[in-house]
TORPA-4810 file (N, C-alpha, C, O; in nm, 3 decimals):
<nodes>
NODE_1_-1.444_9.211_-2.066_-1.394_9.195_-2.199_-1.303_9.073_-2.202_-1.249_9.041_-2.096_X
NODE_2_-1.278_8.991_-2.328_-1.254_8.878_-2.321_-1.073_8.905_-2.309_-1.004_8.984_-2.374_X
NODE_3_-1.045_8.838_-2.236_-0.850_8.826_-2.278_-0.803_8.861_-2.440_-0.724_8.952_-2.465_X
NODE_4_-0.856_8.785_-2.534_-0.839_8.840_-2.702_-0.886_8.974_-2.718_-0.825_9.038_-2.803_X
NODE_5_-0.951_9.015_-2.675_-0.956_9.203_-2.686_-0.916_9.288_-2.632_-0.920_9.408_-2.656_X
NODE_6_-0.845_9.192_-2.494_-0.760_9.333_-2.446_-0.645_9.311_-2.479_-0.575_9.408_-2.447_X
NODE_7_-0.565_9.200_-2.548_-0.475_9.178_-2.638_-0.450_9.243_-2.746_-0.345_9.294_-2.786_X
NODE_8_-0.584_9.236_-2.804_-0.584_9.340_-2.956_-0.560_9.430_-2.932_-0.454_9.468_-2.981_X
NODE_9_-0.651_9.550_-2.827_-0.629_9.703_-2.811_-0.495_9.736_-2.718_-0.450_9.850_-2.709_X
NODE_10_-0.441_9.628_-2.655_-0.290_9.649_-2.636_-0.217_9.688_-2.755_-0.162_9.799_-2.758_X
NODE_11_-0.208_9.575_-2.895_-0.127_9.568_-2.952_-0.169_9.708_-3.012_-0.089_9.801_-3.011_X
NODE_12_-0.308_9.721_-3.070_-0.333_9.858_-3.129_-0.253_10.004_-3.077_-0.203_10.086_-3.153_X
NODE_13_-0.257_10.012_-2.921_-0.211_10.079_-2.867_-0.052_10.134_-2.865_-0.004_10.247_-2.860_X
NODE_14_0.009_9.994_-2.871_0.136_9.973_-2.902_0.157_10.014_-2.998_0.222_10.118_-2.988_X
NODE_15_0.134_9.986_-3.098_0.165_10.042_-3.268_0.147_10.167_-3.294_0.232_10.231_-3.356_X
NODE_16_0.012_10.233_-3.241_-0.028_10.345_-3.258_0.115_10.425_-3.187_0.208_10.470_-3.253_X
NODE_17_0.107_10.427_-3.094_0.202_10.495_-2.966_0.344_10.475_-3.060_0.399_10.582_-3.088_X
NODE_18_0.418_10.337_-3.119_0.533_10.348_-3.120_0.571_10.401_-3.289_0.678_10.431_-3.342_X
NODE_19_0.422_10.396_-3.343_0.450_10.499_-3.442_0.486_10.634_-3.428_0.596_10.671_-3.469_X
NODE_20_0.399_10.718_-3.371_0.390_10.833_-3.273_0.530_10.871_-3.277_0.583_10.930_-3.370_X
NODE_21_0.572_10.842_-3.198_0.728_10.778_-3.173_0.795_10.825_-3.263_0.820_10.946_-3.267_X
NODE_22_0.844_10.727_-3.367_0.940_10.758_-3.474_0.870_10.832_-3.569_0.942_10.900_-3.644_X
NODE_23_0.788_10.836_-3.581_0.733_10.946_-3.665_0.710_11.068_-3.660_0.656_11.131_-3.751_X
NODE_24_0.759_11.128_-3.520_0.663_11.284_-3.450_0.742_11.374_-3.551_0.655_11.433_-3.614_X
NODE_25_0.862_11.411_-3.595_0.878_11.511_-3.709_0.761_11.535_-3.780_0.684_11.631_-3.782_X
NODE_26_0.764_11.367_-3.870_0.670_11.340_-4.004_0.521_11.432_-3.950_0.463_11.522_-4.013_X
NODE_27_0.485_11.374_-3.813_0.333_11.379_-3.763_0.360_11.548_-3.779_0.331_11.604_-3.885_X
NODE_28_0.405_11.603_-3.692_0.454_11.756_-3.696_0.431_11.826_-3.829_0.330_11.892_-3.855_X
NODE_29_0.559_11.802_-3.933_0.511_11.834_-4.047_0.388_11.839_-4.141_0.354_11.916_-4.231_X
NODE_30_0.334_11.730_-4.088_0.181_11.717_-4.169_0.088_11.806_-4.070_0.024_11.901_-4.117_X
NODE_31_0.084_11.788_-3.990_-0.034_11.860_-3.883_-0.032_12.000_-3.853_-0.134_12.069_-3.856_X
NODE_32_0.102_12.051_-3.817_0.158_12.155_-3.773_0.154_12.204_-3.623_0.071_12.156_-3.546_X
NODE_33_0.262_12.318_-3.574_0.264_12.284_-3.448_0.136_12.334_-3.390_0.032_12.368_-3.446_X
NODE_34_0.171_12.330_-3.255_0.086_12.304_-3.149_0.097_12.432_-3.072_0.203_12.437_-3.010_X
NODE_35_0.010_12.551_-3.055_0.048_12.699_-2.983_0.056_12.671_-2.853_0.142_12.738_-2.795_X
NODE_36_0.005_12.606_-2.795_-0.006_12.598_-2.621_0.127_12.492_-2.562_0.203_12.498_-2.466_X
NODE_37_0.108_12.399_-2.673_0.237_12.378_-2.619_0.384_12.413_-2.674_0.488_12.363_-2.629_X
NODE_38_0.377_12.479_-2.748_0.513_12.569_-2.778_0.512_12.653_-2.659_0.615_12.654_-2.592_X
NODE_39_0.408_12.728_-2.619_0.425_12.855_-2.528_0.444_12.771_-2.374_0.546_12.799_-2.312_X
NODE_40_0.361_12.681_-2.318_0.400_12.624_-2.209_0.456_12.525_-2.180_0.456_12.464_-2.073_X
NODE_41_0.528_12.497_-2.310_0.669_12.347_-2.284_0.785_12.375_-2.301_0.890_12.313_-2.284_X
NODE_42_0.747_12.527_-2.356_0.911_12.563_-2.426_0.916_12.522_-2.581_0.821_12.479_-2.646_X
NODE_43_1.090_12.554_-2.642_1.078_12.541_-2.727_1.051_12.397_-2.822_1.131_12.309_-2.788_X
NODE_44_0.990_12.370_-2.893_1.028_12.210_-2.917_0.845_12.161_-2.814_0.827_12.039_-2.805_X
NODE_45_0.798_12.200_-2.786_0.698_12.210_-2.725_0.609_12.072_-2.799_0.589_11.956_-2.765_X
NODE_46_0.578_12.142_-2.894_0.468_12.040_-2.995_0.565_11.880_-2.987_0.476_11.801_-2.958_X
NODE_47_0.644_11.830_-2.993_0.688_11.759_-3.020_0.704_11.640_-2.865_0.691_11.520_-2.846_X
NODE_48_0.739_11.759_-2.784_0.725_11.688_-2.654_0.573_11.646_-2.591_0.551_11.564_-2.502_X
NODE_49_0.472_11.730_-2.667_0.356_11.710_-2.641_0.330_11.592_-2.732_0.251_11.512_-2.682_X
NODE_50_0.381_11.555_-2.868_0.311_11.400_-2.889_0.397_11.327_-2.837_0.355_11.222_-2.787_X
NODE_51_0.540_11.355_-2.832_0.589_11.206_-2.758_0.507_11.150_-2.598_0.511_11.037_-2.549_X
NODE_52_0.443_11.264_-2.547_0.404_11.207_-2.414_0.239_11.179_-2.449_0.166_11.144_-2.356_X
NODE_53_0.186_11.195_-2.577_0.070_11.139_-2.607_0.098_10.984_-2.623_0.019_10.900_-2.580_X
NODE_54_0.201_10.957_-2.679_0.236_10.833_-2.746_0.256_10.744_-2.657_0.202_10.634_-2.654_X
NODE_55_0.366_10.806_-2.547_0.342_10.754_-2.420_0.256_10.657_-2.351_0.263_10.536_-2.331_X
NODE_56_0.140_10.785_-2.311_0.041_10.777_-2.247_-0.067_10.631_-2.291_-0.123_10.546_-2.222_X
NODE_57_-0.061_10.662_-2.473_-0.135_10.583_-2.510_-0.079_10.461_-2.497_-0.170_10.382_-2.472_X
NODE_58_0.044_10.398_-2.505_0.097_10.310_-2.471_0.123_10.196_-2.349_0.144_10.075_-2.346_X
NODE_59_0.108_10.319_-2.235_0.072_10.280_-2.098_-0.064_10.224_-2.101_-0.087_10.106_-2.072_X
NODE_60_-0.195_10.347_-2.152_-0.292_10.313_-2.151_-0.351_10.155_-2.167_-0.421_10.079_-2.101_X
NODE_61_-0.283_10.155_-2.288_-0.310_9.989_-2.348_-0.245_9.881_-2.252_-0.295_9.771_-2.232_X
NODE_62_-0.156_9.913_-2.209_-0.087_9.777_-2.109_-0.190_9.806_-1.999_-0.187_9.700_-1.937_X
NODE_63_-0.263_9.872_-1.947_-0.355_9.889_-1.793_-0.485_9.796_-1.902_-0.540_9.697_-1.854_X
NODE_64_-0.509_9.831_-2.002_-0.634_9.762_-2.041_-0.643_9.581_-2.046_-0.722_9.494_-2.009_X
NODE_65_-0.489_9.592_-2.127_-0.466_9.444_-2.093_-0.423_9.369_-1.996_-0.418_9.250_-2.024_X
NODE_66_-0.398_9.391_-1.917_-0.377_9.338_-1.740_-0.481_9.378_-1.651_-0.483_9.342_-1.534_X
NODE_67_-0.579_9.462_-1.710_-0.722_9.422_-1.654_-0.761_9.595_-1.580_-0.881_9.619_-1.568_X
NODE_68_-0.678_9.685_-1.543_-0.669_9.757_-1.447_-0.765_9.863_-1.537_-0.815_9.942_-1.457_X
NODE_69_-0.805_9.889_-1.664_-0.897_9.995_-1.705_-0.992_9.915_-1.797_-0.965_9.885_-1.913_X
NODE_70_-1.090_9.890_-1.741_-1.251_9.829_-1.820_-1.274_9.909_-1.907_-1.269_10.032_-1.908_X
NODE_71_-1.300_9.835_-1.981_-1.395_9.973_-2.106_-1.499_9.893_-2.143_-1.547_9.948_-2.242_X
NODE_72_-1.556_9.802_-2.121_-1.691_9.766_-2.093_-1.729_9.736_-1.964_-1.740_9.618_-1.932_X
NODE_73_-1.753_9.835_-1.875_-1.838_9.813_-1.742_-1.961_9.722_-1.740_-2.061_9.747_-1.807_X
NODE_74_-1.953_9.636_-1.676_-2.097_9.551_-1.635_-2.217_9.657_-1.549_-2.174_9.720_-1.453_X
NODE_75_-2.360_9.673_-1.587_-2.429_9.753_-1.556_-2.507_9.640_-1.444_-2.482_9.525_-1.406_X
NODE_76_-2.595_9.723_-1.420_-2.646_9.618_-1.264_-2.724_9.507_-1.340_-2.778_9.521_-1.450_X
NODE_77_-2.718_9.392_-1.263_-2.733_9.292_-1.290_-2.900_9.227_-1.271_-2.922_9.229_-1.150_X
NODE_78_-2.972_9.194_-1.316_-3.113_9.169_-1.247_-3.125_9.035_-1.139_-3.097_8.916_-1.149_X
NODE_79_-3.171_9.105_-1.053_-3.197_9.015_-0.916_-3.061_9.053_-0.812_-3.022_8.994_-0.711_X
NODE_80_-3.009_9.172_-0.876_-2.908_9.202_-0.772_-3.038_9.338_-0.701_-3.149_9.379_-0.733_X
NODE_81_-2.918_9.372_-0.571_-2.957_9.474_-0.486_-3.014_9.630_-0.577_-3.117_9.698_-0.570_X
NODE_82_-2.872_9.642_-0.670_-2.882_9.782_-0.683_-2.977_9.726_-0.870_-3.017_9.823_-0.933_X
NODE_83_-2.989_9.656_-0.902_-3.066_9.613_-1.001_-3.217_9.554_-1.031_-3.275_9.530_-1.137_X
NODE_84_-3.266_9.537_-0.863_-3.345_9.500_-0.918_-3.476_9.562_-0.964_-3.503_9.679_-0.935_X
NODE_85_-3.576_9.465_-1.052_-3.672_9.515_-1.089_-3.846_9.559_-1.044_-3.932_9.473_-1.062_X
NODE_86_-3.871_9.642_-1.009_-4.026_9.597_-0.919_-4.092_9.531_-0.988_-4.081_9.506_-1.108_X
NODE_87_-4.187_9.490_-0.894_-4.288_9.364_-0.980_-4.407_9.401_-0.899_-4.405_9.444_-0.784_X
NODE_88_-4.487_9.385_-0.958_-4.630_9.414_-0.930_-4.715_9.344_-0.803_-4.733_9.223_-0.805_X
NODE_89_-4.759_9.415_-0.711_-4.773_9.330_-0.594_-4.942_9.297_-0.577_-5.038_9.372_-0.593_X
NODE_90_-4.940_9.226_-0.559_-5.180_9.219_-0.586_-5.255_9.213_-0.446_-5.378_9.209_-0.442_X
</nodes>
């Protein structure tokens, strides 16, 4: 992927995440909580569960843009080993 797109889905990432962020009441209120994580985070549960979504997604995006998570994998290549094609032998 080119340097300008893992720029973009950084910044996307960023925004998304640092909305997340200051918004998790708002998000909370609109969505409502979260049962699994009320019961296994404790109280306040739902809330700690998006801040560490927001997190996550935030990290995520800095590994994409410094190269460390591809999200377009190159598939085998033709005339490589694990690519190539048979050809008809006479």
């Amino acid at each position: 992927m080119a340097m300008i797109g893992r720029i973009t889905i950084f910044i996307l990432c960023l925004g998304a995440g640092l909305a997340i962020l200051r918004y998790t009441l708002q998000w909370v209120n609109t969505i409502g909580k979260n049962a699994w994580a009320e019961e296994h985070m404790g109280g306040g549960g739902t809330y700690t569960l998006w801040k560490l979504i927001a997190i996550l997604l935030i990290i995520f995006g800095f590994m994409v843009m410094i190269g460390s998570v591809d999200l377009h994998p190159k598939g085998p290549e033709i005339g490589t080993e694990s690519g190539n094609v048979p050809t008809q032998s006479e």
